[in-house]
C-alpha positions in Angstrom: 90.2 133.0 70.7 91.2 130.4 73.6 94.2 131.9 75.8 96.8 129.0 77.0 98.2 129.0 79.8 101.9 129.2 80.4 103.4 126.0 81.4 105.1 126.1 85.4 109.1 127.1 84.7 111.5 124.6 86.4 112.4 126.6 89.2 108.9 126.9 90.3 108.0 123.1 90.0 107.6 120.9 92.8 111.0 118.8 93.2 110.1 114.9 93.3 112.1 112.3 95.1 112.3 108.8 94.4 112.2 106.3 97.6 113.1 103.1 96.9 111.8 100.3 100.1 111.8 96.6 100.8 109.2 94.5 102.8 111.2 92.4 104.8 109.1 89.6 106.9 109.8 86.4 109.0 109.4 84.3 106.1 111.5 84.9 103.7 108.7 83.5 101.0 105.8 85.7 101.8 105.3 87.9 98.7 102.8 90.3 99.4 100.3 92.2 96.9 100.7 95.7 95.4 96.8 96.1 96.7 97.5 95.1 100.5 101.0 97.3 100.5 99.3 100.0 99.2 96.6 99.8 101.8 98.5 99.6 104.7 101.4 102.1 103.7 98.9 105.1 103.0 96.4 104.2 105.7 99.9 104.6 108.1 100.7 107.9 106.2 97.7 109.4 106.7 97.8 108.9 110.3 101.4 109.8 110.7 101.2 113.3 108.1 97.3 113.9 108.7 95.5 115.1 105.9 97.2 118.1 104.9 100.5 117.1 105.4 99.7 113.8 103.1 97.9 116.2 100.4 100.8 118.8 100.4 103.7 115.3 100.4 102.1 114.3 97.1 103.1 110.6 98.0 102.5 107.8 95.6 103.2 104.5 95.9 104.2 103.5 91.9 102.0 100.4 90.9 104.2 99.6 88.0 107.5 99.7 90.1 106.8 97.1 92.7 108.1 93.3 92.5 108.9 90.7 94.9 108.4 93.0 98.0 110.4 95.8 96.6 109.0 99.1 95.3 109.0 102.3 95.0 107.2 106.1 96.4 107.6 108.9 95.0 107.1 112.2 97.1 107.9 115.6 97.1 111.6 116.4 98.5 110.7 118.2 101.6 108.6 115.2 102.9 111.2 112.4 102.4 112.2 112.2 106.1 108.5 112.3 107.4 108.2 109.4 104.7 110.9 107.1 105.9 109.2 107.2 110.1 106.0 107.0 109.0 107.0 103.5 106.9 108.9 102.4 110.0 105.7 102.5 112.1 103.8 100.1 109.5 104.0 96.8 111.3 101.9 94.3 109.7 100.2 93.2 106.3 98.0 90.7 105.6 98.2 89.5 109.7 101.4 88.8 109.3 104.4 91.2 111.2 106.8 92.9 108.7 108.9 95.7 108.4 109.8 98.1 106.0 113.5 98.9 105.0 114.7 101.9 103.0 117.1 101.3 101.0 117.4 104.6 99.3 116.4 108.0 97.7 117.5 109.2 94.2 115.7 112.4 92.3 115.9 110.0 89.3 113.3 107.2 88.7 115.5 105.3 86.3 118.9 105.9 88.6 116.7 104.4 91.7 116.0 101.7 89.7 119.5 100.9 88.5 121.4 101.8 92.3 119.0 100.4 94.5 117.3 97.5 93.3 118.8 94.3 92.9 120.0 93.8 89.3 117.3 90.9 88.9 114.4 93.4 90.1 115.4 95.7 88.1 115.9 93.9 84.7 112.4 92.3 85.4 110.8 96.1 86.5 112.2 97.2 82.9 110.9 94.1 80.7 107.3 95.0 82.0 107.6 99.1 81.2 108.7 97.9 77.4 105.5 95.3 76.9 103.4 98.0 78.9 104.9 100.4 76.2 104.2 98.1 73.4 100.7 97.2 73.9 100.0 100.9 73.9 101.4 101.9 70.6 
């Protein structure tokens, strides 16, 4: 007889918050890649937070909602604000100097999308998650 366990109540979960951010560099062109931004952005984490701080953050960068230099993290609410400094401090990607803007939080994945990013972004972000959704089924 296998005993299940009892799934976390609501009230006991860890609370998630959305943080959508935009790379913003002296040339207007430069894209830069998920794998690079990634990179940089936890490697600057890790030494802002140390390695408790990132572990108990739960910070991930979402791979499937980053286009054009915008994107998304998602961390846990009580680290948003150590979040947002330790982005400011990330300085350059790929040698080239860039910051990092916030434009927002949300506690909604789908409302970040729709308030924060532009309208072409977003339209593009939600074409991908339906083929990724229909090459799955």
């Amino acid at each position: 007889m296998t005993n299940k366990l009892k799934p976390i109540r609501p009230t006991l979960r860890e609370k998630k918050r959305y943080v959508v951010f935009k790379i913003v560099s002296d040339n207007p062109k430069d894209i830069f890649e998920y794998k690079n931004i990634e990179k940089e952005i936890s490697n600057q984490i890790l030494s802002f937070l140390g390695t408790l701080y990132t572990g108990k953050a739960g910070i991930l960068i979402l791979k499937n909602q980053y286009l054009e230099n915008y994107g998304i993290i998602r961390v846990n609410n009580l680290f948003v604000d150590e979040l947002k400094s330790s982005l400011m401090h990330v300085q350059k990607i790929d040698k080239k100097d860039i910051t990092i803007d916030v434009i927002g939080v949300s506690g909604i994945l789908k409302k970040a999308r729709e308030k924060f990013l532009p309208k072409e972004i977003g339209k593009k972000l939600s074409l991908v998650k339906k083929q990724n959704n229909n090459k799955v089924k």
